[in-house]
C-alpha angles and dihedrals in degrees: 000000000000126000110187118147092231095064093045086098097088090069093069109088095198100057081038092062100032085054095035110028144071094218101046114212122245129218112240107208081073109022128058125203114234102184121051156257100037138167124257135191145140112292086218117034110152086179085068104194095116091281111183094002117137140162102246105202094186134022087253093072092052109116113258091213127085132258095051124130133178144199137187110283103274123228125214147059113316111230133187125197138174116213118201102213131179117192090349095302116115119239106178139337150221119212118179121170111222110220120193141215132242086284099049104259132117124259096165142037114193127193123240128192086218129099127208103228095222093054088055095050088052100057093042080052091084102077112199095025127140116190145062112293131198124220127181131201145164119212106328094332131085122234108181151343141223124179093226134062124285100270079208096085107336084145102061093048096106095289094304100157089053087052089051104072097056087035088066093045100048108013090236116132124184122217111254116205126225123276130175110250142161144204122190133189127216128189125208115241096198126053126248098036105159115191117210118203089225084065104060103083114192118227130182115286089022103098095185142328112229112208121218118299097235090054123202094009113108119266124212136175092238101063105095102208105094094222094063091061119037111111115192137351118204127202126195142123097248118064087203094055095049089043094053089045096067103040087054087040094047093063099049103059127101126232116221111210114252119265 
C-alpha cells in the first residue's frame, strides 16, 4: 500500500466527514455539543473498528483529553467497501453491511452487490492513487477511510488479494463478479482461549477462519478495546454452514488455564 504524505489525509475523521458527510463532525477541544446524545470518536484512528467510539448521553461523559470529535449519532445501514482504484479512478468494488447483535456489535458482515455514492466520490477523491481503499458509511454519509483492504473479509471479496500483486506490477485489474458472501464475527465468552492453526479444519462453503488479531495473548470479554477480544472471524459463502462450524468448532476447543 501506498504511504505518501499527500494521501494521509484519509486518516483524519474530521476532514473525512466535513468533505464526505451530511452531518459534518465537530472537534471537541473547541466545540461543545448542546443537544444529546452525540457520537464521539477519535478524530485520528488508523486501526479503524470503531476503536474509542462511544455514544456520550450528558456532557459529563465527554472525554477530558484532547483529539476527540464528535457528530450527531448517525441512522441508517453500516456499510463497508473496498474500492480498487489506479491513478484516482475506480476499477471495482467491494461493498459488505455490517449487521449487529443485541449489544451493538457486529457478528456478521454480508456482501452487496450495491455502492454508496459518497463513498465512491471519496475514493475517487485521491487523485493519483494506486491501491484498494476502504470507505465506510452509514446510511448516505462516510465515516471514515483506510488505504488497504477491510482485514474483516478481504479474502472473500472475489479473489482480490490474488489480483493485487500483479495489479501493482502492471496496473491491469480484472473485473470480479458478485458473489454472496459473509463474514461473521464471534467473540469468546472465557479467558485464556488460545487458538491453534491445526485446529481450524476447512469444510465446503467456509472459505477461512481468521484468528484474533493479537495472536497467542489471553482474550477475555472484559478488555474494552474491541481488538483484544475478538476471537475468530469465518468466511464462506453459506451462513449455515459458518454458523454450524462454530458451534462444532466451539465445542471442540480446549481451554488452557490462566497464567
Amino acid at each position: 500500500l501506498q504511504t505518501d504524505s499527500k494521501y494521509l489525509w484519509v486518516f483524519d475523521k474530521l476532514l473525512v466527514g466535513q468533505r464526505f458527510s451530511s452531518y459534518h463532525p465537530y472537534n471537541l477541544d473547541k466545540i461543545k455539543p448542546l443537544i444529546y446524545p452525540v457520537f464521539v470518536r477519535p478524530r485520528q484512528n488508523p486501526d479503524g473498528l470503531s476503536k474509542d467510539a462511544f455514544v456520550a448521553n450528558h456532557y459529563k461523559e465527554l472525554p477530558k483529553e484532547k483529539g476527540f470529535i464528535w457528530q450527531k449519532v448517525l441512522r441508517g445501514a453500516h456499510l463497508s467497501t473496498d474500492f480498487v482504484v489506479k491513478d484516482g479512478k475506480v476499477l471495482d468494488y467491494f461493498t459488505f453491511i455490517g449487521h449487529k447483535n443485541e449489544e451493538g456489535s457486529f457478528w456478521l458482515w454480508e456482501s452487496l452487490d450495491y455502492v454508496n455514492l459518497r463513498s465512491k466520490v471519496a475514493a475517487s477523491s485521491l487523485r493519483g492513487y494506486t491501491g484498494v481503499v476502504n470507505v465506510e458509511s452509514i446510511g448516505p454519509d462516510v465515516i471514515e477511510m483506510h488505504l488497504r483492504p477491510s482485514p474483516q473479509f478481504h479474502d472473500i471479496s472475489g479473489g482480490l488479494l490474488y489480483q493485487l500483486p500483479q495489479f501493482y506490477k502492471t496496473g491491469k485489474w480484472f473485473p470480479i463478479g458478485y458473489e454472496k458472501t459473509y463474514s461473521s464475527v464471534y467473540r469468546i465468552k472465557q479467558d485464556s482461549l488460545i487458538v491453534q492453526e491445526k485446529d481450524v479444519p476447512l469444510i465446503e462453503g467456509v472459505r477461512s477462519v481468521q484468528k484474533c488479531w493479537e495472536d497467542g495473548k489471553y482474550l477475555s470479554e472484559y478488555v474494552q478495546d474491541v481488538s483484544s477480544y475478538r476471537f475468530l472471524i469465518i468466511n464462506g459463502t453459506s451462513l449455515s454452514k459458518i454458523e454450524h462450524f462454530y458451534l462444532d468448532f466451539r465445542s471442540s476447543l480446549k481451554i488452557t488455564p490462566k497464567k
